[in-house]
MIKEZA-382760 format. One record per atom (N, C-alpha, C): x, y, z. Coordinates in steps of 0.2 Angstrom, whole numbers, padded with zeros to 4 digits, always signed. Atoms other than C-alpha are relative to their C-alpha. Layout:
% residues N
XYZ;...
//
This chain:
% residues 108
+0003-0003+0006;+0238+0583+0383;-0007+0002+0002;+0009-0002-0002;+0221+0593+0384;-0003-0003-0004;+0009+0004+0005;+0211+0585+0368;+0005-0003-0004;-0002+0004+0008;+0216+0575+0354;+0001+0007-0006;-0002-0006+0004;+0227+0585+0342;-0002-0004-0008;+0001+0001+0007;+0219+0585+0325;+0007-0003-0005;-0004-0001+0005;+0235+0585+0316;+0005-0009+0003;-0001+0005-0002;+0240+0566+0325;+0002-0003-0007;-0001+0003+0006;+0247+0554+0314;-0001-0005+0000;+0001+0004+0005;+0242+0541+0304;+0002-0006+0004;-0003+0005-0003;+0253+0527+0314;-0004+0001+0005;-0001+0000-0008;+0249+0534+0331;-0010-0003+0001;+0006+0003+0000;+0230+0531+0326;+0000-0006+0001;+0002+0010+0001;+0233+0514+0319;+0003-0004+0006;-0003+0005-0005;+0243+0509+0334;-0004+0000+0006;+0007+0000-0007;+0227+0515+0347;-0006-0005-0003;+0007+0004+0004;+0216+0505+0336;+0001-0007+0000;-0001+0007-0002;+0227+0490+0335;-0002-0003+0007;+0000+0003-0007;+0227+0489+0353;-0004+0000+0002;+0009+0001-0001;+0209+0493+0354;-0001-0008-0002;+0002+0007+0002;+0205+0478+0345;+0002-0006+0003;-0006+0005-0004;+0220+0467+0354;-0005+0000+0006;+0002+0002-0006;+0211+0471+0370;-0007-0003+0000;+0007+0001+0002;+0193+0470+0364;-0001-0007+0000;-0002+0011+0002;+0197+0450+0357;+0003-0001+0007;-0004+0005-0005;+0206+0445+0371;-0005+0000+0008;+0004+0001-0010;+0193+0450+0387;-0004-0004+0000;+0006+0007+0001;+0183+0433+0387;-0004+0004+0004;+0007-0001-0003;+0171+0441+0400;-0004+0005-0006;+0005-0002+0006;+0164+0452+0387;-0002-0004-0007;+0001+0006+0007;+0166+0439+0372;-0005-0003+0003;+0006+0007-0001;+0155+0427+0381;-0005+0004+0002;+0006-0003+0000;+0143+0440+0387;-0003+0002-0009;+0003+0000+0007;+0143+0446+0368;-0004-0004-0004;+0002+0006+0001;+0138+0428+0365;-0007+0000+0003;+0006+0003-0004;+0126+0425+0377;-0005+0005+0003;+0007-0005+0000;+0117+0442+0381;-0004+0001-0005;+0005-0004+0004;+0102+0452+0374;+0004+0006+0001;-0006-0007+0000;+0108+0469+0372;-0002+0003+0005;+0001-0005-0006;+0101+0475+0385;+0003+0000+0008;-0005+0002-0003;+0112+0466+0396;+0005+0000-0002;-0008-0001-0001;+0126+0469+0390;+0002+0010-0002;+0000-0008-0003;+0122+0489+0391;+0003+0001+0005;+0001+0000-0007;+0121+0486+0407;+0007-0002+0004;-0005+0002-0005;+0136+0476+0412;+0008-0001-0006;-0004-0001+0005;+0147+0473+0397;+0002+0007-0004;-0001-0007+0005;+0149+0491+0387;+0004+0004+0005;-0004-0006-0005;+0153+0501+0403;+0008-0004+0001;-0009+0002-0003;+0169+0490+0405;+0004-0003-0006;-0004-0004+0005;+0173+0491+0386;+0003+0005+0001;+0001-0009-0001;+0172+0509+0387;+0007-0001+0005;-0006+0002-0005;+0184+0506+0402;+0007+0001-0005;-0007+0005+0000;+0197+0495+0393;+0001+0009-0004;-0003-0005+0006;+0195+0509+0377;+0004+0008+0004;-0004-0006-0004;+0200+0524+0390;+0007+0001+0003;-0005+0002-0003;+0212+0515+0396;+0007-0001-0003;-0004-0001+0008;+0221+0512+0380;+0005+0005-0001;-0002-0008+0004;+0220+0530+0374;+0005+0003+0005;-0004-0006-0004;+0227+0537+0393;+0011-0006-0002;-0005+0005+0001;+0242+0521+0388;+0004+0005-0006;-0003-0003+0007;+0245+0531+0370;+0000+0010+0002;+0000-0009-0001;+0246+0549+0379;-0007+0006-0001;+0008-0005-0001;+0226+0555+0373;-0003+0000+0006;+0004+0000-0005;+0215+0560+0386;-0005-0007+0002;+0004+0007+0000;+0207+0545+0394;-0007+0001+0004;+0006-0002-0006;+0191+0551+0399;-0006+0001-0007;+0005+0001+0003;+0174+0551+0390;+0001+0004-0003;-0002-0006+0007;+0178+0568+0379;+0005-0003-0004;-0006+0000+0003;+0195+0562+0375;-0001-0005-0003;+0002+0007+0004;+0187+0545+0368;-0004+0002-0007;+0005-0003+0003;+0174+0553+0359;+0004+0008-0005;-0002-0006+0002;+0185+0566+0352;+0006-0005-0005;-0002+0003+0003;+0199+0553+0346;-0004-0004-0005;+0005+0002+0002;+0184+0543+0339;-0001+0001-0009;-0001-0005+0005;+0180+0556+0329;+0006+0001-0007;-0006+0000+0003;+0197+0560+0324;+0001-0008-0005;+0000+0008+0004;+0199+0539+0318;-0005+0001-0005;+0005+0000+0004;+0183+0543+0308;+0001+0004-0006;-0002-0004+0003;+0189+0557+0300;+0004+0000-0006;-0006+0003+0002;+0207+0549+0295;-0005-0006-0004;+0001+0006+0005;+0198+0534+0290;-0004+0000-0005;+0000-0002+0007;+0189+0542+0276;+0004+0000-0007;-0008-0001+0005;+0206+0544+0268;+0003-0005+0000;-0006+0006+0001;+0214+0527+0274;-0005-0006+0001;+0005+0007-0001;+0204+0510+0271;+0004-0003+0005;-0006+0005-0007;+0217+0503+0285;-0004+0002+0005;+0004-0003-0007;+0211+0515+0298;-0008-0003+0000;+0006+0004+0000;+0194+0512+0293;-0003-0006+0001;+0000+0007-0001;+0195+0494+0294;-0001-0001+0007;-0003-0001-0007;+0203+0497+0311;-0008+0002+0004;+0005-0003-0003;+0188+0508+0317;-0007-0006+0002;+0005+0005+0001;+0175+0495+0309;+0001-0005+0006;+0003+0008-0005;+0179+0479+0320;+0003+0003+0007;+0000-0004-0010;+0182+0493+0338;-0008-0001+0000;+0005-0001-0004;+0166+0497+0336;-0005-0005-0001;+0003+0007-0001;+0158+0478+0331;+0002-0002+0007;+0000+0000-0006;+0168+0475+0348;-0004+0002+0005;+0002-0006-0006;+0161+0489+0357;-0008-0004-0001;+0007-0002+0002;+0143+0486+0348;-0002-0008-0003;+0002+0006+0006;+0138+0467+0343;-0007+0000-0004;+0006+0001+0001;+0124+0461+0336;-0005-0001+0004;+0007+0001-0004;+0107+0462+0343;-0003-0009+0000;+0003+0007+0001;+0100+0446+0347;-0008+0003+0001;+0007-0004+0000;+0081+0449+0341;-0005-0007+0004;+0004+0005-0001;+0076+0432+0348;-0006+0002+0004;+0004-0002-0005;+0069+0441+0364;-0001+0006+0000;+0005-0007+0004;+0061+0456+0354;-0006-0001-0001;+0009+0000+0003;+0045+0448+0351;-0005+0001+0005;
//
């Protein structure tokens, strides 16, 4: 497939998003980093191997698994999920995965 076809459907979204999130929850080495980093560390060692799982996902469901093709489905989920509060649910706890909380403790 060369790029994510706009006209995708609705299932095929929610079953890349299921499985986003299925793999996201289940990689303890990122959960406990989550936990126990500042964000800066986990730029640094945890996000590039989210990023990973989520490419590897998409190349699992036939989209292109490579940074454009992430970023281009992404999109596409953001689009869709204006229209379906499923999807958009879906989207919300990828990108809490992807993106936790700041710990501001070591901000000051």
């Amino acid at each position: 497939m060369d790029g994510v076809n706009s006209s995708c459907s609705y299932e095929k979204i929610k079953a890349v998003l299921l499985d986003m999130v299925a793999c996201l929850e289940s990689h303890a080495q990122l959960r406990q980093r989550n936990i126990e980093a500042d964000m800066f560390e986990y730029m640094l060692k945890s996000f590039p191997e989210a990023v990973a799982l989520q490419m590897e996902i998409l190349r699992r469901h036939d989209f292109p698994g490579d940074s454009e093709g992430t970023s281009q489905f992404l999109q596409l989920a953001s689009s869709v999920g204006k229209e379906d509060p499923e999807i958009q649910t879906l989207l919300t706890k990828v990108r809490s995965l992807l993106l936790p909380p700041v710990n501001y403790k070591n901000c000051v």
